[in-house]
SEVOTI-191151 format. One line per field, with one value per residue (C-alpha): residue number from 1; x, y negated, z negated; residue in three letters. Coordinates in steps of 0.1 Angstrom, whole numbers, padded with zeros to 4 digits. Each point is the difference from the previous one (the first is absolute). Example, Ala and Ser with C-alpha at 12.3 -4.5 7.8 and 13.67 -1.06 7.14 Angstrom:
! SEVOTI-191151
resi [1 / 2]
X [0123 / 0014]
Y [0045 / -0034]
Z [-0078 / 0007]
resn [Ala / Ser]
//
This chain:
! SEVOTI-191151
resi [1 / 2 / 3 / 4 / 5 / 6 / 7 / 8 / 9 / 10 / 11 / 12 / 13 / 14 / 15 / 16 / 17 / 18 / 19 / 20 / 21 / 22 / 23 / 24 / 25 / 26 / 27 / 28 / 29 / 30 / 31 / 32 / 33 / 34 / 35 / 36 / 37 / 38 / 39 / 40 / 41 / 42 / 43 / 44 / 45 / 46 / 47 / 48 / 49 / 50 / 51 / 52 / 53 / 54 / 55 / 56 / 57 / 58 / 59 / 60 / 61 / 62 / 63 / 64 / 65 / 66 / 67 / 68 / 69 / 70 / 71 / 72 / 73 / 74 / 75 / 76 / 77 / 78 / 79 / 80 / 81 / 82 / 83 / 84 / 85 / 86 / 87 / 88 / 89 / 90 / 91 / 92 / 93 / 94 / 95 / 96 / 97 / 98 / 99 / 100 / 101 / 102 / 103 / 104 / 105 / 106 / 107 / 108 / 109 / 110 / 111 / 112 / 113 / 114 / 115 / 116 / 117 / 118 / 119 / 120 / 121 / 122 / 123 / 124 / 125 / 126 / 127 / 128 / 129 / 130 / 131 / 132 / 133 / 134 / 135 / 136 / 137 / 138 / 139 / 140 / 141 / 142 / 143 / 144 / 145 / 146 / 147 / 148 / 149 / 150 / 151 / 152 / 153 / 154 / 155 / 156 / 157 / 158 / 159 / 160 / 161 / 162 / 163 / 164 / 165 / 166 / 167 / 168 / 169 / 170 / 171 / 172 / 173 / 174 / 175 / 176 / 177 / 178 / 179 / 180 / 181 / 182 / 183 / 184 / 185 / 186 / 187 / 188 / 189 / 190 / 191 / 192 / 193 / 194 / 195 / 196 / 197 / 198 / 199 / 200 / 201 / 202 / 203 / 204 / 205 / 206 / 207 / 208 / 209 / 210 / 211 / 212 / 213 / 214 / 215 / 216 / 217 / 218 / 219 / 220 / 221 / 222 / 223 / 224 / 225 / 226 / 227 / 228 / 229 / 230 / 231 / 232 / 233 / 234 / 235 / 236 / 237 / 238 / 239 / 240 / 241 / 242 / 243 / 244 / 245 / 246 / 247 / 248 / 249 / 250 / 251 / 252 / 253 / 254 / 255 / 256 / 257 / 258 / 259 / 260 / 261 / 262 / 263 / 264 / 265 / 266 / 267 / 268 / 269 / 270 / 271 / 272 / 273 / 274 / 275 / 276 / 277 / 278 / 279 / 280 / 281 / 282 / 283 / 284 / 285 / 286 / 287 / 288 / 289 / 290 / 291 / 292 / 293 / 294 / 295 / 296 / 297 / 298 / 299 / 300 / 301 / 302 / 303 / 304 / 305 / 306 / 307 / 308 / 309 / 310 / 311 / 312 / 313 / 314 / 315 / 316 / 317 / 318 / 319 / 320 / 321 / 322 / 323 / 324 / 325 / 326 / 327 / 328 / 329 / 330 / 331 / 332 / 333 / 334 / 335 / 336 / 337 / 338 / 339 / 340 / 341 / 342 / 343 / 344 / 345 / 346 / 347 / 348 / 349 / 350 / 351 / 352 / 353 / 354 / 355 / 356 / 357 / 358 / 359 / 360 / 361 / 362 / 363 / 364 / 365 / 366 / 367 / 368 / 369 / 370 / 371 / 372 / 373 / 374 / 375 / 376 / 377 / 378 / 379 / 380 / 381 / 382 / 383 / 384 / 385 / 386 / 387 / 388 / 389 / 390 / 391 / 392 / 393 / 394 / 395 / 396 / 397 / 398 / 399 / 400 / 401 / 402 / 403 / 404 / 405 / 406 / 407 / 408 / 409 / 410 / 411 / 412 / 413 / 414 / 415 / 416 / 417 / 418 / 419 / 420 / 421 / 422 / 423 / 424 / 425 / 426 / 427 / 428 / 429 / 430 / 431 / 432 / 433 / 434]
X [0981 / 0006 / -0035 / -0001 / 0025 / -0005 / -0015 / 0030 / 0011 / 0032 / 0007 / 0029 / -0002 / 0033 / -0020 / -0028 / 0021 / 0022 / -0030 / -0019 / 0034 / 0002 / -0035 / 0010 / 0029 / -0020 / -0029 / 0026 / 0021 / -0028 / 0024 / 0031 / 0019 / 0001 / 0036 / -0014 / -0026 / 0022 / 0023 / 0033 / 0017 / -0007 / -0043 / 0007 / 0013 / -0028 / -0029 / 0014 / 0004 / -0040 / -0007 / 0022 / -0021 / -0009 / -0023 / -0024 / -0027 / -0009 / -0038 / 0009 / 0018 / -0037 / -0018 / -0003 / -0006 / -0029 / -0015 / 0001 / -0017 / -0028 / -0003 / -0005 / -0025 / -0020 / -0009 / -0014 / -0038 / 0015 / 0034 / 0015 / 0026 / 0016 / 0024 / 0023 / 0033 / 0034 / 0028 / 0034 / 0028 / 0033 / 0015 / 0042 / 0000 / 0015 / -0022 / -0010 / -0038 / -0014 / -0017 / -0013 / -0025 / -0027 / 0027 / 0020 / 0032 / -0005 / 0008 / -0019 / -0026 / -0037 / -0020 / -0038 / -0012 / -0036 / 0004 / -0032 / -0018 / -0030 / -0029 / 0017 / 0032 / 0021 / 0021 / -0001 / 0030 / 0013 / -0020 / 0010 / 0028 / 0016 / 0041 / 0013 / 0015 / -0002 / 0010 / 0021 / -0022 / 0010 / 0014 / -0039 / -0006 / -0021 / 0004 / 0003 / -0006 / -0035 / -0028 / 0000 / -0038 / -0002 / 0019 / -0037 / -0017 / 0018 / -0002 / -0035 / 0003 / 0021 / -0026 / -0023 / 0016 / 0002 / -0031 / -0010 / 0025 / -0019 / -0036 / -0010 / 0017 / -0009 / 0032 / -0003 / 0026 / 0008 / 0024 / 0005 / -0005 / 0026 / -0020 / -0032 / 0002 / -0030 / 0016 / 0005 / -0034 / -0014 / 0021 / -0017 / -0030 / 0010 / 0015 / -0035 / 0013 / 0015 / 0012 / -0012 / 0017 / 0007 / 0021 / 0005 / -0014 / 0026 / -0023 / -0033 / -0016 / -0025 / -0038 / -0018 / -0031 / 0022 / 0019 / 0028 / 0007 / 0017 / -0031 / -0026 / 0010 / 0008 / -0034 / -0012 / -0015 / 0022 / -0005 / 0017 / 0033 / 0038 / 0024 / 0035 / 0034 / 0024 / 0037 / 0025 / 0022 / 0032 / -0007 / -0035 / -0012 / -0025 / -0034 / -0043 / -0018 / -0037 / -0011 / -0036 / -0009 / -0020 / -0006 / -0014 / -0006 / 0009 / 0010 / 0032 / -0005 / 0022 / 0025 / -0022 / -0035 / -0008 / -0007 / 0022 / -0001 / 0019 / 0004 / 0007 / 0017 / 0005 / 0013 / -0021 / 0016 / 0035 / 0020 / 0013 / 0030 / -0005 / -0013 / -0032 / 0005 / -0017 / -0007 / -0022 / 0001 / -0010 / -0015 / -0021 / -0013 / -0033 / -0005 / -0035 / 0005 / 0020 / 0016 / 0007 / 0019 / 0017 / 0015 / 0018 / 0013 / 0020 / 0010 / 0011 / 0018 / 0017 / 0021 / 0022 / 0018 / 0014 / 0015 / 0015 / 0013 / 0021 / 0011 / 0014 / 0014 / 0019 / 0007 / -0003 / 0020 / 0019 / -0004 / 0010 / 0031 / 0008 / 0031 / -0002 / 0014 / -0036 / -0033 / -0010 / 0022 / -0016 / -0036 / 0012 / 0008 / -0033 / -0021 / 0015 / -0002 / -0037 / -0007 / 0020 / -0015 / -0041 / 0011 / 0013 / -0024 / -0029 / 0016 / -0004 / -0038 / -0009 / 0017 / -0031 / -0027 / 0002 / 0020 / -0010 / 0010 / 0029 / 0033 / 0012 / -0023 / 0023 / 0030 / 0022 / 0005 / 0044 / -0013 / -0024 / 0029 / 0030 / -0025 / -0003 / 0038 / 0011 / -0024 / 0014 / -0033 / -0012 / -0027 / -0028 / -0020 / -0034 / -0002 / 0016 / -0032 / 0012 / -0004 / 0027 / 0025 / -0005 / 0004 / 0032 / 0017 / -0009 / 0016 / 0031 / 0002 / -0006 / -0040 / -0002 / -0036 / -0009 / -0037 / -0004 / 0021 / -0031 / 0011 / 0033 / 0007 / 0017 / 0035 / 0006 / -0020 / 0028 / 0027 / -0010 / -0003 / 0036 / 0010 / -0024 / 0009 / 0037 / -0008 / -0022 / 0030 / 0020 / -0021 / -0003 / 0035 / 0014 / -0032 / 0018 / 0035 / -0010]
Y [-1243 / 0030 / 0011 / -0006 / 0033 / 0019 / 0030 / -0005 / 0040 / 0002 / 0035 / -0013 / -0024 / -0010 / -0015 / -0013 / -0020 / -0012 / -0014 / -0020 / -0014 / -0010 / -0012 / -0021 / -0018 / -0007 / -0014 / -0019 / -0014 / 0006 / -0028 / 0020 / 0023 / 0035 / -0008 / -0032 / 0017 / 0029 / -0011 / 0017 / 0019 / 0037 / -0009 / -0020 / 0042 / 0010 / -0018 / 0007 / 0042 / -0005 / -0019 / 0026 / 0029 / 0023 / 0021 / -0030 / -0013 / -0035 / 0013 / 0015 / -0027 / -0017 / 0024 / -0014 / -0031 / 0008 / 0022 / -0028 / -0025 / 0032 / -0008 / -0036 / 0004 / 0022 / -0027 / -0020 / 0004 / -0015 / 0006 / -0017 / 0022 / -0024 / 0015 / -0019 / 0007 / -0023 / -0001 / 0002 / -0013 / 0014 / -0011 / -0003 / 0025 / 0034 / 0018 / 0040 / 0010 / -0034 / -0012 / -0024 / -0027 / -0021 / -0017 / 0030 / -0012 / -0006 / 0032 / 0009 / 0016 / 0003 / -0001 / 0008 / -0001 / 0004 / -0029 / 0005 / -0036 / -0009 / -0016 / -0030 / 0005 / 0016 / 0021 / 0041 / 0009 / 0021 / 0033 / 0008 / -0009 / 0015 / -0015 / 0012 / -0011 / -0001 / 0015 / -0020 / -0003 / 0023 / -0011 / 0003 / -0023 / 0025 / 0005 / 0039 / 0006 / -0002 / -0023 / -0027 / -0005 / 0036 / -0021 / -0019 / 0032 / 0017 / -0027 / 0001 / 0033 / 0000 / -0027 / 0027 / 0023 / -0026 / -0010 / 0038 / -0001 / -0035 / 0003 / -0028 / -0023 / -0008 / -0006 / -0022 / 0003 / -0035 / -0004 / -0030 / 0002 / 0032 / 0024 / -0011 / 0038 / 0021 / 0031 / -0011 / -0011 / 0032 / 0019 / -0016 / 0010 / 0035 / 0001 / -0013 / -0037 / 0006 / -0032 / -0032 / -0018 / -0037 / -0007 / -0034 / 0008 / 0001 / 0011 / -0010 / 0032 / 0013 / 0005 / 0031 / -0021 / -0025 / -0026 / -0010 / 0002 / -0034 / -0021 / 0018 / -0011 / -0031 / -0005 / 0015 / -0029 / -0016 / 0009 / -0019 / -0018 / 0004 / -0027 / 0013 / -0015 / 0015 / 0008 / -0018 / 0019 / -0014 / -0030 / -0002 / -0017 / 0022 / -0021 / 0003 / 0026 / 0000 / 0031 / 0004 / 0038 / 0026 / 0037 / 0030 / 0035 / 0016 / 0035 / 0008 / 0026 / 0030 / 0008 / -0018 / 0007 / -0015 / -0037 / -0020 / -0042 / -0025 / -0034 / -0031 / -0027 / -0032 / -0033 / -0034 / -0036 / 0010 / -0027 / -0014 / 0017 / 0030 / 0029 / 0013 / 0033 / 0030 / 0034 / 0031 / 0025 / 0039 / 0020 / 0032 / -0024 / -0014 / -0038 / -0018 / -0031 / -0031 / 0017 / 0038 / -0017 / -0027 / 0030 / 0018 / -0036 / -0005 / 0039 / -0006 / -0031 / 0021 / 0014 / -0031 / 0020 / 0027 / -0031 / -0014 / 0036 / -0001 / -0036 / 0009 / 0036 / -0018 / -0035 / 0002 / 0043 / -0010 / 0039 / -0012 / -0009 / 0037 / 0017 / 0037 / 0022 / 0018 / -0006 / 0028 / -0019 / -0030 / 0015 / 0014 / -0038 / -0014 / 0029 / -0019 / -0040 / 0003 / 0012 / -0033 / -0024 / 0013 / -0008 / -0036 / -0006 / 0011 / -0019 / -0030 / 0006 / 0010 / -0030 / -0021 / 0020 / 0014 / -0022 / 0004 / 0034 / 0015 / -0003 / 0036 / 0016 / -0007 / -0005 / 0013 / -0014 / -0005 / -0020 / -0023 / -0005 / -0007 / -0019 / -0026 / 0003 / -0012 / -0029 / -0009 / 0001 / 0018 / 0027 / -0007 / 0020 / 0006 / 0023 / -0017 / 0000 / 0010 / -0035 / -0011 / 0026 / -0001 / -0041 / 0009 / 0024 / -0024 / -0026 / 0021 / 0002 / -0040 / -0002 / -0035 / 0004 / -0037 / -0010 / 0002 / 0031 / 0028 / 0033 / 0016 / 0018 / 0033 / -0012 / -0019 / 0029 / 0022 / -0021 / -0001 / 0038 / 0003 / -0021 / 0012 / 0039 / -0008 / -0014 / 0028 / 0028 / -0023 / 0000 / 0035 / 0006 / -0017 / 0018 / 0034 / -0008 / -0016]
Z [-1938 / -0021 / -0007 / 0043 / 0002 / -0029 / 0017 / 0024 / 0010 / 0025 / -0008 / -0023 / -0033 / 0012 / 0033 / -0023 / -0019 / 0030 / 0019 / -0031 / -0007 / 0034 / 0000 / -0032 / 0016 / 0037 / -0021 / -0023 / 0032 / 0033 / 0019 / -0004 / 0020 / -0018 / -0012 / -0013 / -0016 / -0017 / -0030 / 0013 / 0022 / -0013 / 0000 / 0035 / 0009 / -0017 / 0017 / 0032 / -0007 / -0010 / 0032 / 0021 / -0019 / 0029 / -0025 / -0012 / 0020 / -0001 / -0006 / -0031 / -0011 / 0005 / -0015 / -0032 / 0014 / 0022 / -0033 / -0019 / 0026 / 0004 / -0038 / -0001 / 0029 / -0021 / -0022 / 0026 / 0019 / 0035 / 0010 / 0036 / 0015 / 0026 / 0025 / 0019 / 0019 / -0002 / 0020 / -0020 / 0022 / -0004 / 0033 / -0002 / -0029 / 0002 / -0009 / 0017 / 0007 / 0011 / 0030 / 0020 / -0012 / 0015 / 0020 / 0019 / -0004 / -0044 / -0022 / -0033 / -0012 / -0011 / -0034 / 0000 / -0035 / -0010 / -0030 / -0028 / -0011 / -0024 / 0021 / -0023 / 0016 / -0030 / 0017 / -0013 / 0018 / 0028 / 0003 / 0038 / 0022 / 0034 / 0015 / 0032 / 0025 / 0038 / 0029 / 0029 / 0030 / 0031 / 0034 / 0007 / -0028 / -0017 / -0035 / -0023 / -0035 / -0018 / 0009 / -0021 / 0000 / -0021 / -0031 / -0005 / 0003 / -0021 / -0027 / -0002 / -0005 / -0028 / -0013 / 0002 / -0016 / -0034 / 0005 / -0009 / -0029 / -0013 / 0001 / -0020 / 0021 / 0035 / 0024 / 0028 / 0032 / 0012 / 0029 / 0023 / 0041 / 0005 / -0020 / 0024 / 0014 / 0012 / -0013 / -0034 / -0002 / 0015 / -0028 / -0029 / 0015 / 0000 / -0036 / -0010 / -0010 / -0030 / -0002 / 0020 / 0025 / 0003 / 0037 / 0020 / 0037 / 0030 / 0024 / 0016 / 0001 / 0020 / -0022 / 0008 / 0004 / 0029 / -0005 / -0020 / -0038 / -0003 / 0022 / -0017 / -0032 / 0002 / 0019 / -0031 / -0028 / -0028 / -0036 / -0018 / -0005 / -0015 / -0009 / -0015 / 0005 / 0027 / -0013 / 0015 / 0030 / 0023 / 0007 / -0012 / -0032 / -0023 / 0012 / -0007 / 0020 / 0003 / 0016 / 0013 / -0007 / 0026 / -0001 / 0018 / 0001 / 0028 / 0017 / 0021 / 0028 / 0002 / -0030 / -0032 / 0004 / -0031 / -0006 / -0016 / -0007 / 0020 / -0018 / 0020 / -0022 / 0016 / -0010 / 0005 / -0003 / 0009 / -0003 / 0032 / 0024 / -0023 / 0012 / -0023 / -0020 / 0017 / -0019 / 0015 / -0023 / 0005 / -0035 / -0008 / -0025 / 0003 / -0004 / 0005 / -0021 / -0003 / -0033 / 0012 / 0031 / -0021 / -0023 / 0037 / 0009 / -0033 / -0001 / 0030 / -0009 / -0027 / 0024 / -0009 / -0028 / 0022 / 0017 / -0032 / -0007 / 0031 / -0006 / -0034 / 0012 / 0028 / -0016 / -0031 / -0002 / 0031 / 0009 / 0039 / -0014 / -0016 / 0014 / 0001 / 0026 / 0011 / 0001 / -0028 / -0022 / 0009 / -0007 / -0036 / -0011 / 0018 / -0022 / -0030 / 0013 / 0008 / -0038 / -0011 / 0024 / -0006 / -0040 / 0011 / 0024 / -0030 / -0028 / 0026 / 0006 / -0037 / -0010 / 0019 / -0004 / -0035 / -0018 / -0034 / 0001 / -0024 / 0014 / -0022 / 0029 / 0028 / -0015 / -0031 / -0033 / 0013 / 0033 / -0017 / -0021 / 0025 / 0015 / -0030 / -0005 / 0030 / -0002 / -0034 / -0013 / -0033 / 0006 / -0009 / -0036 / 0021 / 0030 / 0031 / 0028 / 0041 / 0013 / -0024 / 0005 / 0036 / -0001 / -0022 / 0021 / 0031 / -0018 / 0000 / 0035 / 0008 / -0006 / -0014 / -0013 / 0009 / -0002 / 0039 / 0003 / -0008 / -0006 / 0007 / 0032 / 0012 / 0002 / -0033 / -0018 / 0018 / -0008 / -0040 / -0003 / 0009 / -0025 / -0027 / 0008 / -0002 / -0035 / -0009 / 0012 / -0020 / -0033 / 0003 / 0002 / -0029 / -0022 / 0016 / -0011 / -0036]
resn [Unk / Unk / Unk / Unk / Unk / Unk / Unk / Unk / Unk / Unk / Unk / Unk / Unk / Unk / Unk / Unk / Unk / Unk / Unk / Unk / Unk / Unk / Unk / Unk / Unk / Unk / Unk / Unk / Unk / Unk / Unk / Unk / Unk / Unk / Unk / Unk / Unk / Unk / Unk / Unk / Unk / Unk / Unk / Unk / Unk / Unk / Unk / Unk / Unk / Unk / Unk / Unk / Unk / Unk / Unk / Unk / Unk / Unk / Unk / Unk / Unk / Unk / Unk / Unk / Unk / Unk / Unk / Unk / Unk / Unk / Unk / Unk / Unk / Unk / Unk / Unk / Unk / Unk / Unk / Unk / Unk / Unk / Unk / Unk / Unk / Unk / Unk / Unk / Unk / Unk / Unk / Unk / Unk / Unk / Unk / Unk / Unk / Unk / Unk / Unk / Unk / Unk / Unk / Unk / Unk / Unk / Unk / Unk / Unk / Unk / Unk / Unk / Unk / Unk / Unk / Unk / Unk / Unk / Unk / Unk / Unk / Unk / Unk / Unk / Unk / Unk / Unk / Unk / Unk / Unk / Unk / Unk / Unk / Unk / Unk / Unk / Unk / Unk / Unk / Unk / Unk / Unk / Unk / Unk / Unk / Unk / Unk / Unk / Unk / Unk / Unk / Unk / Unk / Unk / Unk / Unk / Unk / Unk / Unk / Unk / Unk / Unk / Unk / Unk / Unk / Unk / Unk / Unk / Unk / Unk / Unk / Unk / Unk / Unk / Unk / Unk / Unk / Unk / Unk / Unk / Unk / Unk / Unk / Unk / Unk / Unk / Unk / Unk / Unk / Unk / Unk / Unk / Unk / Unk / Unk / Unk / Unk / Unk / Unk / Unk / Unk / Unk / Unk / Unk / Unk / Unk / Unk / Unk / Unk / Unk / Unk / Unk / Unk / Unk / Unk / Unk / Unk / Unk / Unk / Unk / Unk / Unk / Unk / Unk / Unk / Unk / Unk / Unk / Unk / Unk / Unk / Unk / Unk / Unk / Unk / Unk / Unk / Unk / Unk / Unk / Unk / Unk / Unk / Unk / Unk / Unk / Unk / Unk / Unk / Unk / Unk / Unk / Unk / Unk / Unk / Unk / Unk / Unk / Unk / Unk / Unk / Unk / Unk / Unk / Unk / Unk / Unk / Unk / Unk / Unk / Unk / Unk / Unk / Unk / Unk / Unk / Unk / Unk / Unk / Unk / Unk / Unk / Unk / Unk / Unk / Unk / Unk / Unk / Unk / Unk / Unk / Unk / Unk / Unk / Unk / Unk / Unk / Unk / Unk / Unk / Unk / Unk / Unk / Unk / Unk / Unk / Unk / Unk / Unk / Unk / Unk / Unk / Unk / Unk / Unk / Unk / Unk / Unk / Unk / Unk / Unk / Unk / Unk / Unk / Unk / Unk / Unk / Unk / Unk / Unk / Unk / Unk / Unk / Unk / Unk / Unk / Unk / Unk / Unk / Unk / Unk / Unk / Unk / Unk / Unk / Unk / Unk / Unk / Unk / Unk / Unk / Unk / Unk / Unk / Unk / Unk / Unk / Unk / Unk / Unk / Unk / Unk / Unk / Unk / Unk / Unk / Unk / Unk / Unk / Unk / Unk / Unk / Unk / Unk / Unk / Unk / Unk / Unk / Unk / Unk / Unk / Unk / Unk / Unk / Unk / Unk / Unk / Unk / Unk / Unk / Unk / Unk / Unk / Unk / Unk / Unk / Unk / Unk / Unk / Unk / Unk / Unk / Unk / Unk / Unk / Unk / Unk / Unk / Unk / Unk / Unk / Unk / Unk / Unk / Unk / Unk / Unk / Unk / Unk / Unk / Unk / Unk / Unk / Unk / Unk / Unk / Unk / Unk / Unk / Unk / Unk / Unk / Unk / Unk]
//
């Protein structure tokens, strides 16, 4: 988490320090309240004159962050740069500067991060992100403040503006059915696509050449298949989908001139009561084979991880449970909780996909340590590989490794670091006062 700041500049080394010792103790403690999270009373003081800080802007406090997720991108051919927006409900807190949610009568506020993921779903990082709040309606029920469609435009064009800074790697802009806008579309055009596009289709648009998008393509013929496994939601088990696979070129009249692709997923042999799994999906990207369309469908699907992200931020950081007195506060803490839930939430993918990899990478020599410590195990004389300090950590927070249990999840991964960042703070304590 160090090397993750180190180009951290607040105008003050006094601020510097402040906020990577506060990043320490959120990542060490993401459950706690910031008291909980502090040692005493006098850095309890402290954390909350940082938060209160009227001169620092959460962006800078990011800054480092989204430098270093630029970084990581760079080493990769095919970067996905998923955007998504999440509620964060504050309702019954006091707390100045909020509005109204989806539900009038619910106060919070917004987060619209643009969250950067290998085509293998490691995730990069954070390299955009947008809060606000709204407006309460009028006694006309009309609604001020800006249009909350511009947030999607304006992310791809901060995409755009990395993808100049990144030219050996190609960014991809994948949203779900709320970026499906004619504008944004119209602006990539303009900006010369500098990056592609990847967006789930809302709307059944008009072609220029008659008819609609959605019935031409799926008159259009199949090319091929997809089977993956759905994740689990509320009340749904994770389940099989087969997909059969369709795509066309096509033009839109008025705003985009230029073709684009749709792609018509569709699921066969749905099992019964269940209602089959439907994807149309809009791209600058061409596709004419079974492969080429196969490759959009599981970018697409990637947009998963900006899903877990938010799970972790909100369950796992418990950032709807932070008691500050005003919203710029609130945004200060949330500019350091999205840097420690993209490191638990990658841990938790690295730990399946590349297992064998050295733990020293991802975490320091006092965690892998604590780690062994508190499991009242000896470390091992050979390197310790990811999988096995991720299954070791999870341990620590009630992962029983069983044969049938795969690999650990977000929560018990969460739950570990706590207890293996105490024990690291701890180790490097006593080496301080000896």
């Amino acid at each position: 988490m160090d090397e993750e700041f180190e180009s951290l500049d607040l105008g003050d080394p006094r601020r510097d320090r402040r906020a990577k010792e506060l990043l320490k103790r959120f990542a060490a403690l993401p459950t706690a309240s910031i008291p909980g999270a502090c040692d005493d009373w006098s850095q309890t003081i402290a954390a909350y004159r940082f938060l209160g800080n009227e001169q620092i802007d959460w962006r800078d406090v990011m800054q480092p962050h989204w430098e270093r997720t630029a970084a990581r991108a760079a080493q990769f051919p095919v970067v996905l740069c998923i955007a998504d927006t999440t509620e964060l409900n504050f309702n019954g807190q006091e707390i100045d500067g909020l509005g109204p949610l989806t539900y009038e009568a619910q106060r919070g506020m917004f987060l619209h991060p643009t969250y950067a993921v290998t085509p293998d779903r490691e995730p990069l990082g954070v390299i955009d992100a947008w809060m606000w709040a709204r407006e309460p309606k009028d006694a006309d029920g009309n609604r001020g403040g800006i249009k909350e469609s511009v947030r999607w435009i304006e992310g791809y064009e901060r995409v755009a503006e990395q993808a100049a800074l990144l030219p050996q790697t190609r960014l991809v802009y994948v949203t779900d059915r709320e970026g499906d806008i004619a504008e944004l579309m119209a602006r990539a055009q303009e900006l010369g696509q500098p990056a592609d596009w990847l967006i789930r289709s809302q709307h059944n648009r008009n072609l220029a050449e008659g008819g609609k998008l959605w019935d031409s393509v799926d008159a259009s013929p199949v090319l091929g298949e997809i089977t993956f496994i759905l994740p689990g939601r509320a009340g749904q088990k994770a389940r099989e989908v087969k997909q059969e696979l369709r795509a066309q070129r096509m033009k839109l009249p008025g705003l985009v001139g230029a073709e684009f692709t749709c792609v018509a997923a569709r699921e066969i042999e749905a099992p019964a009561g269940v209602k089959p799994v439907v994807w149309r999906l809009v791209t600058n990207r061409e596709a004419q084979d079974a492969d080429a369309v196969n490759e959009l469908v599981e970018w697409y699907r990637a947009r998963w991880e900006i899903e877990m992200f938010f799970h972790v931020l909100k369950t796992g950081c418990k950032v709807e449970a932070l008691q500050l007195s005003h919203m710029d506060r609130v945004e200060r803490a949330l500019a350091l909780y999205m840097v420690v839930a993209w490191r638990i939430a990658r841990l938790m993918r690295l730990g399946r996909t590349c297992p064998d990899l050295d733990a020293s990478l991802f975490f320091d020599a006092d965690e892998i340590r604590g780690a062994y410590v508190l499991s009242k195990k000896a470390c091992p004389k050979t390197p310790v590989t990811l999988n096995q300090m991720i299954r070791l950590v999870a341990s620590l927070g009630g992962f029983l490794g069983r044969k049938n249990d795969g690999e650990p999840g977000a929560k018990t991964i969460w739950i570990g670091m706590q207890r293996t960042m105490d024990a690291a703070l701890t180790i490097q304590t006593l080496r301080e006062e000896s």
